[in-house]
N, C-alpha and C positions, 0 to 999 in steps of 0.2 A: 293133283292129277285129274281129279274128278274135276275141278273147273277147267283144267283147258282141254280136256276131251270134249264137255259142256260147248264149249268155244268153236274146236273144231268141225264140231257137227252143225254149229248155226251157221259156219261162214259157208260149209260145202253146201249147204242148204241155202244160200244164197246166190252160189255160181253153179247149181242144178236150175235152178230158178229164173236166171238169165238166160241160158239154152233155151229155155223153153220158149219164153216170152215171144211173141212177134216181133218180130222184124228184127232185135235187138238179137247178138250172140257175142261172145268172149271165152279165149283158149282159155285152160286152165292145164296147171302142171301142178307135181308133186315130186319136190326134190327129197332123195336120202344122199347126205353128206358122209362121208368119215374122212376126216383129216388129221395127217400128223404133223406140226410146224416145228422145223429144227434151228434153232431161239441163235443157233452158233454163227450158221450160214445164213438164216432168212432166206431156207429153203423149205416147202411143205411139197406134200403129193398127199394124194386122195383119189377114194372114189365117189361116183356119184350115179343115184341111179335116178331117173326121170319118168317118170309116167304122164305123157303125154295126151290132154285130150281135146277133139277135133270137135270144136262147138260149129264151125264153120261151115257153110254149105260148100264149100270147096274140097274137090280131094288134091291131097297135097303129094306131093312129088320128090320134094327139098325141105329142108329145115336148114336154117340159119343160128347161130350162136354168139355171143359179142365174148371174144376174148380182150378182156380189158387193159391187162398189164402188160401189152405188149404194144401197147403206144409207147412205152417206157423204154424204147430205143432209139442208137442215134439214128438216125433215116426214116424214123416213124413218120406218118403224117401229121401225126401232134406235133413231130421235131420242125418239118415242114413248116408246119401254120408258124412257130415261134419264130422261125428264123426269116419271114415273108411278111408277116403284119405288122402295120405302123407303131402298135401300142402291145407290143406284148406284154403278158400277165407280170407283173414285176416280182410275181414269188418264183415263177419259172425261167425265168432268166439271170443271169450273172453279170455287172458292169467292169468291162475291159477297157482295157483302152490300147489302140492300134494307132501308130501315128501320132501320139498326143495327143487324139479322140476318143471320147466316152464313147461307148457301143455298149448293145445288150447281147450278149450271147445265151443261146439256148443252154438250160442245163443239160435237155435229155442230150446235148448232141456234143455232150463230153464224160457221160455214162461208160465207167469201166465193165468189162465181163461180169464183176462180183457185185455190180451196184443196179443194173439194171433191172426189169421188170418181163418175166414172160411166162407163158401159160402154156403147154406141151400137152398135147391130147392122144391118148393113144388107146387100141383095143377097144375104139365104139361097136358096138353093137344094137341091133334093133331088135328084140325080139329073140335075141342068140343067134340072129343073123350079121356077119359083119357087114357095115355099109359103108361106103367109099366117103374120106375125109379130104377136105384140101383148107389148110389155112390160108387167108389172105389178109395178111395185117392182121387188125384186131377182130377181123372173124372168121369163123369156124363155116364151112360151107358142107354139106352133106346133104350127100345124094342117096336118099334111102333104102334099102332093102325091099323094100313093097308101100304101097303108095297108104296114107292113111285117110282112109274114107271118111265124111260128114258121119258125124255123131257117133265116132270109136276112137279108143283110145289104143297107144301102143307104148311100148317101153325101151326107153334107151339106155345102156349102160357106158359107162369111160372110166377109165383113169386120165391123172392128171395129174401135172406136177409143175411147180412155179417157185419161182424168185421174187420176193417180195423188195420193188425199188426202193431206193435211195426216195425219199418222200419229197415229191417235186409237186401236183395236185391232186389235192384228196388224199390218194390214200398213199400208203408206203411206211418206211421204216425210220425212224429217229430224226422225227419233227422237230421243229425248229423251239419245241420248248419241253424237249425229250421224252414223248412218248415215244414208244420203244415200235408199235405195233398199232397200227389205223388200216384195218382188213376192208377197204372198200372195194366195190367189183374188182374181185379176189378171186373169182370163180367160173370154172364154163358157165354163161347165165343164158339160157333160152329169149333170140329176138322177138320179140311182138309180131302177130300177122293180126289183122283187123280186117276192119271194112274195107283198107285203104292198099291191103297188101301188105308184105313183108316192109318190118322196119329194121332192116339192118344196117343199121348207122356206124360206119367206122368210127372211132373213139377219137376225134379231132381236138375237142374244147370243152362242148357245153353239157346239157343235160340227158337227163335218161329216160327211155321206156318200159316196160317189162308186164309179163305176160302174170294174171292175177294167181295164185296156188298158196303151196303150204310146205313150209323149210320145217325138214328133219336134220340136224347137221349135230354133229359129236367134233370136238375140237382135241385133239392130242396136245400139248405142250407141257413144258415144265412147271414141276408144279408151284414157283415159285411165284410165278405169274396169276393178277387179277384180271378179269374178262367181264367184259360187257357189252351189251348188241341188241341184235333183235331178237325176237318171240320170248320164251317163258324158259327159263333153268328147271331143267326135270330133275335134277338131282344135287340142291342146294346143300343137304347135310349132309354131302362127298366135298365139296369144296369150300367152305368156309368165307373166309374174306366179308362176313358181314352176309351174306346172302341163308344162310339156315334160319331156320326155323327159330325162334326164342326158347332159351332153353333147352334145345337142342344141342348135343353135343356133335361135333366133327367126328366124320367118320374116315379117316384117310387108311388107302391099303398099306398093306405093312412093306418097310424099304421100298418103296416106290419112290422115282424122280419124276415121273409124271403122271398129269389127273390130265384124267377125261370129262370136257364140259358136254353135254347134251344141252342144245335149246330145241325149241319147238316154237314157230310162228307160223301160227293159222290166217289163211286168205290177206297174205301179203304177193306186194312185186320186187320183195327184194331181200337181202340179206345182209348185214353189216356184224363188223365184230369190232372190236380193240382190246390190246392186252400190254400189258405195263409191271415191274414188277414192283413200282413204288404207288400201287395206287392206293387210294385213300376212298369207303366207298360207305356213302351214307344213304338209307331210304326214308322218304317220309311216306306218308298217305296224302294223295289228291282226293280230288274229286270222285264221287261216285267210286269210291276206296281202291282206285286207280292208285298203283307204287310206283313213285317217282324215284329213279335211282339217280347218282350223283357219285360218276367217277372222276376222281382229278388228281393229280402228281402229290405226294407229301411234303408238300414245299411250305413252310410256313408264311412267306411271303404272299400267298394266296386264299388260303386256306378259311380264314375268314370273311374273303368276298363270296366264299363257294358257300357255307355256311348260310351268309347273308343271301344267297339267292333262292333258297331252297321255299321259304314261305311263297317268296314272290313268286315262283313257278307254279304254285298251287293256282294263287289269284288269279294269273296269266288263263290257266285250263281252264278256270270254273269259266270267265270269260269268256274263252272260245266256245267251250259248250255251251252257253247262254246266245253265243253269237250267231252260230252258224249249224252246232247240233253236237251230241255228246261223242265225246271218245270212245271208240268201241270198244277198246283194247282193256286189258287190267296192268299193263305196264310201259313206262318210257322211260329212258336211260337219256341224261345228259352226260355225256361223254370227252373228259379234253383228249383232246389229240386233231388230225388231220391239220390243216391250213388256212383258216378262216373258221368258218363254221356251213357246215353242208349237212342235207335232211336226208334220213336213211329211214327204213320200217321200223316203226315205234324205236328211234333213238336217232341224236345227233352226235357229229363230231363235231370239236370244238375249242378251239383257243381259250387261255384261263390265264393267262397269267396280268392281264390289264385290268382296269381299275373294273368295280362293279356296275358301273352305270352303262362300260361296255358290252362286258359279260351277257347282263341283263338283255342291253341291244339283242344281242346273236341268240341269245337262249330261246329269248321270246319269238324272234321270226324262225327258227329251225321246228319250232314246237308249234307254227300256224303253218307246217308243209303237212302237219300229220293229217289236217283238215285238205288243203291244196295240193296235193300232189301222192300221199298215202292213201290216203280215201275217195278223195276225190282226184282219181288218179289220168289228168290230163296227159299228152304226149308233149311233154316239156320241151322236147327237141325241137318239135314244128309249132309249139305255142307256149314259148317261154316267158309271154305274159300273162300265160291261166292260171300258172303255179307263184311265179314269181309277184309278181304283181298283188295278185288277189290278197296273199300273203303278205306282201308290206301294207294294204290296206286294214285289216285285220290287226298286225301288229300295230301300226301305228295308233288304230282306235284305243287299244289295250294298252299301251304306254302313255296314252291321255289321260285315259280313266284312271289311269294309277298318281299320276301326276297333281301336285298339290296345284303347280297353278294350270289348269287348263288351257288348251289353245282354243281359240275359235275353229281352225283348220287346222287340225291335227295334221293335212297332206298337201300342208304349203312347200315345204321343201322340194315335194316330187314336182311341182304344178314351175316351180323356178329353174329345177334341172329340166325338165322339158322345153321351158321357153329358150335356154341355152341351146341345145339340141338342137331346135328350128332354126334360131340362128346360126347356129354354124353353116347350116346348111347339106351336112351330113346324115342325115335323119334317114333312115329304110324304113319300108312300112315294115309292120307287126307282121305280116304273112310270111315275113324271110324268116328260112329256114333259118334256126340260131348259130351254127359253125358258118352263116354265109354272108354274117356281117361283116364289112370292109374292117371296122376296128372295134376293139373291144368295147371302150365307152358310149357308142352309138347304141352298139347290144345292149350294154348294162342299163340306159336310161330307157329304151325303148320296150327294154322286158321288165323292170322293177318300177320306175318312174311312170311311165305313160301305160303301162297296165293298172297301177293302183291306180292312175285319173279314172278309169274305162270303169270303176266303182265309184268315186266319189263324185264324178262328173256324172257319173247317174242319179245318182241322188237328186242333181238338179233337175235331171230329164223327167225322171217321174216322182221324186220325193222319196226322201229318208225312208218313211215306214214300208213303202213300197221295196227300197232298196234291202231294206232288215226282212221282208218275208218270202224277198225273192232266194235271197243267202240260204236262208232256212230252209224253202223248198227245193234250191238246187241239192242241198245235203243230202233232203230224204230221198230226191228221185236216184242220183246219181251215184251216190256213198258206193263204192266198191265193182262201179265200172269204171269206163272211158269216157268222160265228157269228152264237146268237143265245144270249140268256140258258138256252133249256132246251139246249142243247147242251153249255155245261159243266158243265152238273147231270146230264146224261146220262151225259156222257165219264168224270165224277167218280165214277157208277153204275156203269160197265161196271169201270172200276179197282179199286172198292173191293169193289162185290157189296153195296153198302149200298142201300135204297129213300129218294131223298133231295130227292122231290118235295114235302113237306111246308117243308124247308129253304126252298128257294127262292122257293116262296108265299110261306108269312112273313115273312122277310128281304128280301124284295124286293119284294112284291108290296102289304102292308099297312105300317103300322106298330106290329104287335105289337109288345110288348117282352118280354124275358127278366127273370123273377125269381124268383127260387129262395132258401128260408132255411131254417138248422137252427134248427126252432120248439121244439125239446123234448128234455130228457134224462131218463131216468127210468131205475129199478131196478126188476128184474122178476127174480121165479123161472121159471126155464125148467124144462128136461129134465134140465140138467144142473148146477143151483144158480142162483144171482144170475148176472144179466146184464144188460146195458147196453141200454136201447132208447130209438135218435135216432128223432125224429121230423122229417122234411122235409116244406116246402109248398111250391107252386106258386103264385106269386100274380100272375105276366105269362099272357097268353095264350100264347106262341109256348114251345112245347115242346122240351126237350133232352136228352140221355143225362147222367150226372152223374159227374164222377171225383170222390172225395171222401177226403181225407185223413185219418187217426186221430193223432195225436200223444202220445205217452205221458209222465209225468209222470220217467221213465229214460232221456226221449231217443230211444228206440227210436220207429217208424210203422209203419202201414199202413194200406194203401189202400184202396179197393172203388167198382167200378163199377156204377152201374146203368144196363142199356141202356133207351135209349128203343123202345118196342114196336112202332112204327110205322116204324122205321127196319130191323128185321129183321134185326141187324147188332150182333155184337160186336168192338168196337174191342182192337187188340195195347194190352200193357200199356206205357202210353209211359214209364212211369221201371221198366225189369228190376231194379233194385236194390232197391226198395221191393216187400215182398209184397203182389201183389192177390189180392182174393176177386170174383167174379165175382156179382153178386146177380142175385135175378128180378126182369124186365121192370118198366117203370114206364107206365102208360097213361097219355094226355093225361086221358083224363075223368076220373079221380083225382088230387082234387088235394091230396091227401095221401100220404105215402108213410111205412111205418116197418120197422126192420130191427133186428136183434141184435146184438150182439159177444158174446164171453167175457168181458169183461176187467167190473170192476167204474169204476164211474164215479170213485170215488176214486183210480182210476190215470192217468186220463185227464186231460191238460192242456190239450186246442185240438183243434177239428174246425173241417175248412177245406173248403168247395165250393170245385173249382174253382183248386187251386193255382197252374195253371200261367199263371192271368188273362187266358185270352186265349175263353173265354167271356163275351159283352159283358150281364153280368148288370147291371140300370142299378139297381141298388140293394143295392151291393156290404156295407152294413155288417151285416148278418144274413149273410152267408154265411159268416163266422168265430163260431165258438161257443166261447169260454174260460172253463175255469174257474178259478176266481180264488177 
């Protein structure tokens, strides 16, 4: 108890600390939960009480709520999006066939009365003032009792009471490989207001926002059931299941059918739970003596991959901590249940019953959100390549590292689904909002695929160790606000000393594309006899600096860079064994470029843009020039 009161005092000391700052502010809340779940129906009610505070120079008027289960009807907008988009999600749909045609049909939008998902709000109160409610869809709209003024706080109270769905995505009841209970936004949860306004995003598809605070919640159920989630269990030697103390004995009350869970999670944005009655729950010790928990089905068929994952989880942390900055937390739950695998505060849900090497997959990227999206807590909705992205970057380095045989480019596969993506010709910039992708797969490559490029194609812009201590220092600035996109193009500025507002435009903001060819070899008398002169073009909008390789016909290379002019910025030579020449600047508005050597072209056997491939040039077969 003494460590996470410890805890709760460093994190409110860190979102005191933000109020204050210049220029910078962020809401903060204080949820108390009491919940009872009735295991029969997959019905709960509860109350909850909120203490809200107004870090904000704004006085507010309205408060917003996101009621999340109640996309989990038929007519929802979610049911909408499913039954309107090209590529619905293939866990939430069903194949029919009408005519003697395959079709997908929406699950939500064949949800019985008993199967569905909804959230009932009732008796708000402000203050023990009541204040007018109106739900619409999945949120909660309320018109306050008295306005809350910059830098005060006021208190909201509700009941409430929900049906937990038939488990269609994320969360819901008896997943497809029988977890019983996957609690994800499960709860009246308090929308985001920011610099940018209110974010209340109806629950269409994609990701989530949430406002920074501190979950009190108490769980009613049977006591038959194991639970796991977020924050810290106040009261392990009441419930058993592997969570007491060693050598402690169980304390259960006498003829009782249910226990009471108490967690506690300090300066989180969110809250998750799952409960199952066949779980199986093992802890080891991470990092920085971090308890890594490990709940999964008693299914023998598994059990040993779960097993097998648990060291690797450690490796995976200490990594991350070494990567980008340490976990602040003293615990994280890997969790099977939900639909895939999705990142929640200090814990994921997660599929288990596939081979280890999968597992591993999901484990490792849900456990690099705790970094991208936990901590460094982006608005994934409107920049679903901060979280997503950054995080396959990170995982993939971290499944390198573990790997007997190393890749050169650990993030070739994202750098190939990209170039597919251009080609189709389907592509939206990275600035669309993520529910406003025309189809799922353009989302999924343009937030996962082409966000990891926007790190490893950095690495080219200004070099690796550049790239390794901009990571680092976005952690220490950012860790437990709201980045936003120009923040790590900033942080990335202040690291490198490079101007790399142009970067981030294009990369993120359009869909230029990169392309670059050696259009020309020619013989020319110089100053100092015959010489070699390459010609380079430009034939994409979106501008770059160029490493560029020389290869000689004796084996022997060298290199030469030319900087990009608007970048202000000369990059360290990233292969020291290979001699560089350093050449003059390259303008965007020239889109041609040509330069000398010594060497006669009859010596020359291959010039290569770009060796190291991890500039996402999308029309890679002019960047090699051989002669032959």
């Amino acid at each position: 108890m003494k460590k996470n009161l410890l805890l709760s005092i460093l994190f409110l000391s860190f979102g005191n600390l933000f109020a204050q700052s210049s220029g910078y502010w962020q809401q903060h809340v204080d949820y108390k939960m009491d919940v009872v779940m009735n295991v029969k129906n997959y019905q709960y009610n509860g109350k909850q009480e909120l203490i809200y505070t107004n870090n904000s120079p704004d006085t507010l008027k309205r408060v917003f709520y996101h009621l999340f289960n109640n996309a989990f009807q038929p007519g929802s907008e979610m049911d909408a999006r499913l039954q309107s988009i090209k590529d619905p999600d293939g866990r939430m749909v069903n194949k029919i066939k009408v005519d003697g045609k395959e079709i997908k049909e929406s699950r939500i939008k064949t949800l019985k009365p008993d199967e569905i998902g909804y959230l009932n709000i009732s008796n708000f109160t402000q203050d023990g003032v009541v204040a007018n409610t109106k739900t619409v869809g999945t949120i909660l709209e309320v018109t306050l009792a008295k306005p809350i003024l910059p830098n005060s706080k006021t208190t909201f109270k509700l009941d409430f009471d929900g049906q937990v769905p038939v488990q269609i995505r994320r969360s819901g009841r008896n997943n497809i490989e029988g977890v019983e209970l996957s609690m994800a936004q499960w709860y009246p949860k308090m929308a985001e207001f920011d610099f940018e306004g209110w974010h209340a995003d109806p629950y269409i598809a994609r990701e989530f926002h949430g406002v920074w605070g501190n979950f009190d919640v108490k769980i009613s159920i049977d006591k038959d059931y194991v639970l796991g989630g977020s924050g810290y269990l106040q009261n392990p030697n009441e419930m058993g299941h592997g969570y007491q103390e060693a050598g402690v004995a169980v304390v259960y009350p006498k003829n009782t059918k249910t226990l009471t869970w108490h967690f506690y999670a300090p300066m989180v944005h969110d809250f998750t739970w799952a409960a199952d009655k066949n779980y199986l729950h093992d802890m080891v010790k991470g990092p920085n003596n971090v308890d890594l928990h490990f709940l999964y089905k008693n299914n023998p068929k598994i059990i040993e991959n779960w097993k097998a994952l648990q060291p690797l989880m450690v490796k995976v942390m200490d990594f991350y901590n070494k990567t980008v900055g340490d976990y602040p937390y003293k615990q994280y739950s890997f969790i099977q249940g939900g639909d895939g695998g999705m990142e929640y505060a200090m814990c994921t849900l997660m599929l288990g019953n596939g081979k280890l090497e999968g597992i591993l997959g999901t484990a490792t990227h849900e456990l690099g959100h705790s970094w991208f999206q936990h901590i460094l807590a982006s608005n994934e909705s409107k920049h679903p390549w901060m979280d997503e992205g950054f995080t396959s970057y990170i995982e993939d380095l971290a499944l390198n590292e573990m790997a007997v045989n190393k890749k050169a480019n650990p993030f070739e596969s994202s750098y190939k689904a990209y170039y597919k993506l251009v080609e189709s010709g389907k592509e939206q910039s990275q600035s669309t909002h993520g529910d406003r992708y025309d189809e799922n797969r353009p989302y999924s490559i343009s937030s996962y695929s082409k966000g990891e490029i926007f790190l490893s194609q950095l690495e080219y812009v200004i070099g690796k160790e550049n790239v390794n201590k901009t990571l680092k220092r976005y952690f220490q600035d950012f860790k437990f606000k709201h980045p936003t996109p120009n923040d790590i193009m900033r942080t990335a500025e202040r690291v490198s000393g490079a101007n790399l507002d142009w970067y981030l435009t294009d990369w993120t903001q359009t869909t230029n594309t990169i392309d670059y060819g050696v259009t020309g070899l020619r013989e020319d008398a110089g100053n100092k006899g015959l010489e070699t002169i390459i010609t380079l073009e430009r034939f994409g909008r979106m501008p770059m600096p160029i490493d560029l390789e020389v290869e000689y016909i004796d084996g022997s290379k060298e290199s030469f860079y030319i900087p990009l002019r608007m970048m202000s910025f000369e990059k360290e030579n990233p292969n020291p064994n290979v001699k560089r020449t350093v050449l003059s600047d390259w303008a965007w508005a020239y889109p041609t470029y040509e330069f000398a050597i010594s060497k006669l072209k009859t010596t020359i056997k291959k010039i290569t843009i770009d060796p190291s491939g991890l500039m996402a040039d999308v029309k890679q077969a002019d960047n090699t020039y051989e002669i032959k």
